[in-house]
N, C-alpha and C positions, 0 to 999 in steps of 0.2 A: 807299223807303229812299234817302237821301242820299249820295252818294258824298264825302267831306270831302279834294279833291283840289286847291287853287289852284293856277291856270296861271299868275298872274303873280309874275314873279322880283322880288324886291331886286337891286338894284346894291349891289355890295361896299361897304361903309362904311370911309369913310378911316382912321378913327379905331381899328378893331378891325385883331387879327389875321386871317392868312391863315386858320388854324385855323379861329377863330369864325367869318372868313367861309363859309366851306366846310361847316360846318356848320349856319346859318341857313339856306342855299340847300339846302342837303341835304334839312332839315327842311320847304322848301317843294314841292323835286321830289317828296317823299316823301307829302307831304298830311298833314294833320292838323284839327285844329277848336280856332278859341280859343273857348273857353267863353264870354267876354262877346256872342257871336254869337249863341248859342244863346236858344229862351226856356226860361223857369222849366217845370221837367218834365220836362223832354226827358231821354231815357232811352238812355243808350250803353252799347251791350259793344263793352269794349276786351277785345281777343286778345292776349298776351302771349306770348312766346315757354313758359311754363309754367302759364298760366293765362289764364282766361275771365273778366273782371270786367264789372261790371255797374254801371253807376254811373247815379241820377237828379237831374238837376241842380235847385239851389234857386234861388231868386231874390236871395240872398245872397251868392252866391261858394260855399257850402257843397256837399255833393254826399250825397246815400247811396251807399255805395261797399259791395258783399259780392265772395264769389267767391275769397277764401283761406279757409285751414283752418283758420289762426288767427288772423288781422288781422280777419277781415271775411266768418264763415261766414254769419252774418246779415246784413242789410243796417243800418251803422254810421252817423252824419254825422260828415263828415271835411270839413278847407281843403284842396279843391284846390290844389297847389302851380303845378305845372305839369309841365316834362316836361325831362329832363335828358338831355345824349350820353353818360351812365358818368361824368362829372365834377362841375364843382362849380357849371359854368355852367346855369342855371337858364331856360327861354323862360316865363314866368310865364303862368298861366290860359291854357293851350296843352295841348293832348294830340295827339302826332304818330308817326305811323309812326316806327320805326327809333330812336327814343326811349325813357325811363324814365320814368313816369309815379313823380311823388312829392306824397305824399301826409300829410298832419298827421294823425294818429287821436288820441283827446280820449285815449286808457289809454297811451302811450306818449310819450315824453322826444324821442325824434330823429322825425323823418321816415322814412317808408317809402317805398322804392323798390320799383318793379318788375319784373322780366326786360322784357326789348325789346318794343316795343309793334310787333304783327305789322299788324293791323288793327284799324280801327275803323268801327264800325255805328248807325245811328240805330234804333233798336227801334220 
């Protein structure tokens, strides 16, 4: 099992606020996996602060994602979006601790967000 923890920091970006600063570096203290890292298959349960998802990654960008009750009781293909702070700022093909994992399902108009992403696991 992987542990998706990197030790190395970004330096603050001139050009962003204090906020997004603090938040990028959050997102790195806190670990996460970008998806372009991974290979095609790889199979993650993200923990949610209200749920257990299960997601297999494609060689696409696409994912199978299940583990709601009703977004995703079976396993669905979904665009990984990436992973949001409760806002509108987006860290693209990213899934991170202390984050919202949002997701495009093909039966649904907006994006699905998730409760706070507790941990993540390579299966």
């Amino acid at each position: 099992m992987r542990d998706f923890l990197d030790t190395t920091f970004p330096a603050a970006h001139p050009n962003l606020g204090d906020l997004v600063n603090r938040n990028l570096l959050r997102s790195e203290i806190e670990g996460g996996v970008s998806l372009r890292d991974l290979p095609p298959e790889t199979t993650l349960e993200v923990h949610t602060q209200n749920r257990v998802y299960r997601l297999v990654c494609r060689p696409d960008g696409d994912a199978l994602i299940s583990g709601h009750p009703k977004y995703c009781p079976a396993p669905v293909r979904v665009k990984i979006c990436g992973s949001n702070w409760g806002g509108s700022m987006l860290k693209l093909g990213y899934i991170g601790r202390g984050m919202h994992l949002e997701f495009r399902h093909p039966d649904y108009d907006r994006p699905i967000v998730t409760s706070r992403i507790v941990d993540i696991r390579e299966l």
